[in-house]
N, C-alpha and C positions, 0 to 999 in steps of 0.2 A: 212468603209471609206478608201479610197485608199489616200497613200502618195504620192504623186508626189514632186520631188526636184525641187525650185526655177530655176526659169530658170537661167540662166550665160550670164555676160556679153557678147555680141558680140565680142568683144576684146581679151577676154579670152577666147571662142572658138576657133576661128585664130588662136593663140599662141597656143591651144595646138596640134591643127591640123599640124601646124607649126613644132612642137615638131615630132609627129609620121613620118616626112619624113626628122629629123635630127637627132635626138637622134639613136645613135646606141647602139645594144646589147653589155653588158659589160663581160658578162661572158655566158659559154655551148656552145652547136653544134653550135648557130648561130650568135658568139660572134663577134662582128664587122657590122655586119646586120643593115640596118635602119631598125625598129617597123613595120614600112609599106608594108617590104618585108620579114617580117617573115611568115612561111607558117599557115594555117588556124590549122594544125593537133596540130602543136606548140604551138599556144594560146589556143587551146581546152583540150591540156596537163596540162599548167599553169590555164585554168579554175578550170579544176576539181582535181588539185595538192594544187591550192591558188595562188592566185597570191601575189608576195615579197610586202613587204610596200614599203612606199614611194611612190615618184617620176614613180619608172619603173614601180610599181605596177599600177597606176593610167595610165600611156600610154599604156599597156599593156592589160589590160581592158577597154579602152579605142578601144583599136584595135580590140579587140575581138566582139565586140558589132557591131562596121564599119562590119566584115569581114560579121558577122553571118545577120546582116540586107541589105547586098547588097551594102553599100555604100561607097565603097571604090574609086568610079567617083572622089569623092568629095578632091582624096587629089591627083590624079592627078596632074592640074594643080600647084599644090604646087612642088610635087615632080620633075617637067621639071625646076622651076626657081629657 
């Protein structure tokens, strides 16, 4: 039997979408960086490193998962407003 995670609020989508095109890197090479413009080699470094708990851990894999399925369209228009 296969787990699948509840789905999430619509609302809470947004916001974390939200998140990946404000939150900047707090610390390393691309300390200052929004999430969204970190390079693909960089989250694939933190995949197979761990990604930190928390908050950056969660946008960060997060981002990782956008980059590796193509869907990074999606925060676009987020990123212009």
């Amino acid at each position: 039997m296969i787990n699948t995670p509840a789905p999430a609020e619509e609302s809470g989508d947004k916001e974390i979408l939200l998140q990946l095109v404000q939150f900047k890197m707090p610390f390393g090479k691309y300390k200052g960086r929004t999430i969204h413009t970190l390079p693909e080699s960089y989250l694939v470094w933190f995949r197979n490193q761990g990604f930190p708990p928390g908050k950056l851990g969660m946008l960060l894999s997060t981002m990782y998962e956008i980059k590796l399925n193509g869907l990074e369209y999606l925060l676009k228009p987020l990123a212009k407003g």
